[in-house]
C-alpha positions as CSV (number, residue, x, y, z in Angstrom):
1,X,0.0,0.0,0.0
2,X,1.3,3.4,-0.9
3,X,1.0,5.8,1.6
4,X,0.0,9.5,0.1
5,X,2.1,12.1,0.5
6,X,1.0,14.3,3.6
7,X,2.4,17.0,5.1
8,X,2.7,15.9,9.0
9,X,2.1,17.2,11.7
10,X,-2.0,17.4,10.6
11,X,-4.9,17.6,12.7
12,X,-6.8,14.5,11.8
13,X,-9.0,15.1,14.7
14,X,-8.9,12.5,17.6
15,X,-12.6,12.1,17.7
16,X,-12.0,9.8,15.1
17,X,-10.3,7.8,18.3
18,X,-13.7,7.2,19.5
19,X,-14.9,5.7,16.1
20,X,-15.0,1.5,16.5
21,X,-14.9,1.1,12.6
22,X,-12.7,3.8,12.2
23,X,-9.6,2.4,14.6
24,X,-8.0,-1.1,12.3
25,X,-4.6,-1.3,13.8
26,X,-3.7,-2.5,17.9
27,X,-1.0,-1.6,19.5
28,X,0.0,-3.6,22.6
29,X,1.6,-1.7,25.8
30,X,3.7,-2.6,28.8
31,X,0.5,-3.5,30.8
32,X,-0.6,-5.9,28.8
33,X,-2.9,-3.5,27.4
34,X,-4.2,-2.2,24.3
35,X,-4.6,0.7,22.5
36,X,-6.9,1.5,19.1
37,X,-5.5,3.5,16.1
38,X,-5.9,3.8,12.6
39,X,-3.6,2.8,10.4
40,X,-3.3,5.5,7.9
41,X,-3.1,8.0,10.1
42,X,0.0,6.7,12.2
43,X,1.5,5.5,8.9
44,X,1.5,9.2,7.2
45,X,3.3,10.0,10.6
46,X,5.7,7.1,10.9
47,X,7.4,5.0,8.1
48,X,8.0,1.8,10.3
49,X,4.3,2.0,10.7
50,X,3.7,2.6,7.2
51,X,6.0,-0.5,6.3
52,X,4.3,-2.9,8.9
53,X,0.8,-2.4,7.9
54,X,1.5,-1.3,4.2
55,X,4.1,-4.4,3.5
56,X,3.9,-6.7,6.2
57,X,-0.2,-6.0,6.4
58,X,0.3,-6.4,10.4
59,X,-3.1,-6.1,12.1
60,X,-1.3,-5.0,15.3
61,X,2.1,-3.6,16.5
62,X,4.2,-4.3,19.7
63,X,4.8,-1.6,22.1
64,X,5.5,-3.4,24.7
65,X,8.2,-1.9,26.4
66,X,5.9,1.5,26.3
67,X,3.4,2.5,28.8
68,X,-0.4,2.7,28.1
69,X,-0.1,6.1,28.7
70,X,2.9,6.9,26.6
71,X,1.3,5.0,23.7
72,X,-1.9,6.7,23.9
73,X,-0.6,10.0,24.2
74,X,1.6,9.2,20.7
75,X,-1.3,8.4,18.7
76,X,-3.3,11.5,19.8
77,X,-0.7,13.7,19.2
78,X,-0.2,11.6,15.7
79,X,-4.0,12.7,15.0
80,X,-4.0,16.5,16.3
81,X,-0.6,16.8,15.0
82,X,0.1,18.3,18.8
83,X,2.1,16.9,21.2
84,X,-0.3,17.6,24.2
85,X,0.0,16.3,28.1
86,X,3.7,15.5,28.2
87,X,5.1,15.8,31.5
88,X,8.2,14.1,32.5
89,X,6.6,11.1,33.5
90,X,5.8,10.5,29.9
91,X,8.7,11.9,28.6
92,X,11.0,9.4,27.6
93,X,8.9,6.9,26.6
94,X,7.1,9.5,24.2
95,X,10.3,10.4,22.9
96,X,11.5,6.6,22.7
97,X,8.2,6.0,20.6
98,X,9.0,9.0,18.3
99,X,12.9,8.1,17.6
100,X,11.8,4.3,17.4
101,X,8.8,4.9,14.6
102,X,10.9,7.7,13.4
103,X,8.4,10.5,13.6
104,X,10.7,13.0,12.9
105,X,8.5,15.8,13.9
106,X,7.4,14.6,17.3
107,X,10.8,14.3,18.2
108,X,11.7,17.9,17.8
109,X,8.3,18.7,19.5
110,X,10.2,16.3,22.7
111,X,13.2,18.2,22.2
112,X,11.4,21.6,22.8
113,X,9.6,20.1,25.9
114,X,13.0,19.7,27.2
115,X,14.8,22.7,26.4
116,X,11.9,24.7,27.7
117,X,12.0,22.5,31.1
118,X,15.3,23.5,31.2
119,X,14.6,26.9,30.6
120,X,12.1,26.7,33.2
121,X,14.9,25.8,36.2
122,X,15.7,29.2,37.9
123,X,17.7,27.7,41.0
124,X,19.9,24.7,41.5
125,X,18.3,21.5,42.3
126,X,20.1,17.8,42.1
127,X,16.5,16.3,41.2
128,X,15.6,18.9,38.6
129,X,19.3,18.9,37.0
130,X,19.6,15.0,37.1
131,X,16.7,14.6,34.9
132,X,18.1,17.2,32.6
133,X,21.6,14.7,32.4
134,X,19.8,11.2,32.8
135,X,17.3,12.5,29.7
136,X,20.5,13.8,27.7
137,X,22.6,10.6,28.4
138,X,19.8,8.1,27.7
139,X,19.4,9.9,24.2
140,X,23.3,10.3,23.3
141,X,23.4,6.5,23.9
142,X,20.3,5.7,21.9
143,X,19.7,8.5,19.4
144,X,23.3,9.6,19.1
145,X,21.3,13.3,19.7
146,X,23.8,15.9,21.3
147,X,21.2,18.4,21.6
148,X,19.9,16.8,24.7
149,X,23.5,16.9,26.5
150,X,23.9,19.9,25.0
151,X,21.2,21.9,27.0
152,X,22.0,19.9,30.1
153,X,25.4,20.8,30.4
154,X,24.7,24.6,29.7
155,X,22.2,24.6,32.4
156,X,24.2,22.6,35.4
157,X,27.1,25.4,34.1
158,X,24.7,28.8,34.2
159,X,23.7,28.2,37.2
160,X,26.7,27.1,38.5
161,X,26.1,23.9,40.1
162,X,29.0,22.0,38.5
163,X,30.9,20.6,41.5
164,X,28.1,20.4,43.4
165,X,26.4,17.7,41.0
166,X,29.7,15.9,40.2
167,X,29.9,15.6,43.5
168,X,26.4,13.9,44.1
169,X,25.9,12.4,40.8
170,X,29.8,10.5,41.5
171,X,28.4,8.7,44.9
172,X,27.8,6.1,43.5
173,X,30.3,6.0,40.4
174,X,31.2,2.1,40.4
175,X,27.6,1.6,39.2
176,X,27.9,4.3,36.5
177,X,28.5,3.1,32.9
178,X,31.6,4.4,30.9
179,X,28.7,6.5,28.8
180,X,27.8,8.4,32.0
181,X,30.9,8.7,32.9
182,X,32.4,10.4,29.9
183,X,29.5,12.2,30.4
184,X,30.8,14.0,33.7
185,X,33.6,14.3,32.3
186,X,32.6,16.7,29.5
187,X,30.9,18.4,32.1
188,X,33.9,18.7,34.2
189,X,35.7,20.1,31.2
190,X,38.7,21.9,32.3
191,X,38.0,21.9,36.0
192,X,39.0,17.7,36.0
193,X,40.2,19.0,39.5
194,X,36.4,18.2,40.7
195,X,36.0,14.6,39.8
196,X,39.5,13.8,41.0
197,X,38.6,15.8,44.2
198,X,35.2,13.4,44.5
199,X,36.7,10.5,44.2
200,X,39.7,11.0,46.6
201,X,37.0,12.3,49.3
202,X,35.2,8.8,48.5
């Protein structure tokens, strides 16, 4: 089946979600459960999709290692063409989804949720920044995406909570893989000094 060419993001109109003769395709979640879609309308937003149902005329898709939640958010924001309700909860399965189906569009819509989280962190907090870095690594080590790291490692530095997070994030470095650790390293950039500092005081 050839898919037409449309111009995504589009607003389908998720009332169409609603429709039991409208929704052809399942997609099974992490829960066991499952959640209704069209076909056509994921597949003008994702070429995997596209290629499952289109070629391999799959009647259902495996998303198992996604959340009901996540899933369901992906395929309304496939139909409004609007990535609305993402919190950070939801955030990295939504963005897993997106870089996995390859819905190029969605994934800069994730990438702007994140900068403008970022954005929106006036003061220093470990739990607030370490989202920031866990977010970035996990997408340098699966997308290869150095934006994510990018506005991590500018926000840690502006508001100039470098040694104070190497210092917390390196308590328990033996469990840290050599990812996160060139990671903290880049951070570190020319003041090494902390992470050799941490680890002596460990």
């Amino acid at each position: 089946m050839m898919v037409p060419n449309v111009t995504v993001p589009m607003n389908f109109g998720k009332a169409l979600l609603s429709s039991p003769t409208h929704n052809n395709i399942i997609l099974n979640t992490s829960e066991g459960k499952t959640v209704a879609a069209n076909s056509v309308i994921l597949s003008f937003n994702s070429p995997v999709i596209a290629h499952q149902t289109g070629i391999l005329h799959m009647t259902s898709v495996d998303m198992l290692e996604f959340s009901e939640e996540a899933v369901q958010l992906f395929v309304e924001a496939a139909y409004s063409g609007k990535v609305e309700g993402l919190t950070r909860a939801l955030f990295r399965d939504v963005n897993k989804i997106s870089a996995v189906f390859k819905v190029d569009w969605m994934l800069k819509k994730c990438l702007t949720y994140f900068k403008t989280l970022a954005g929106s962190i006036k003061k220093a907090s470990y739990p607030n920044l370490l989202f920031l870095f866990e977010e970035a690594a996990y997408m340098l080590e699966m997308q290869k995406s150095r934006e994510f790291v990018e506005t991590a490692i500018r926000k840690i530095e502006k508001l100039n909570y470098k040694q104070e997070f190497i210092d917390k994030y390196l308590e328990n470095a033996d469990r840290l893989s050599t990812k996160k650790l060139d990671l903290v390293i880049e951070l570190a950039g020319s003041e090494v000094n902390f992470i050799v500092q941490t680890l002596t005081n460990q």
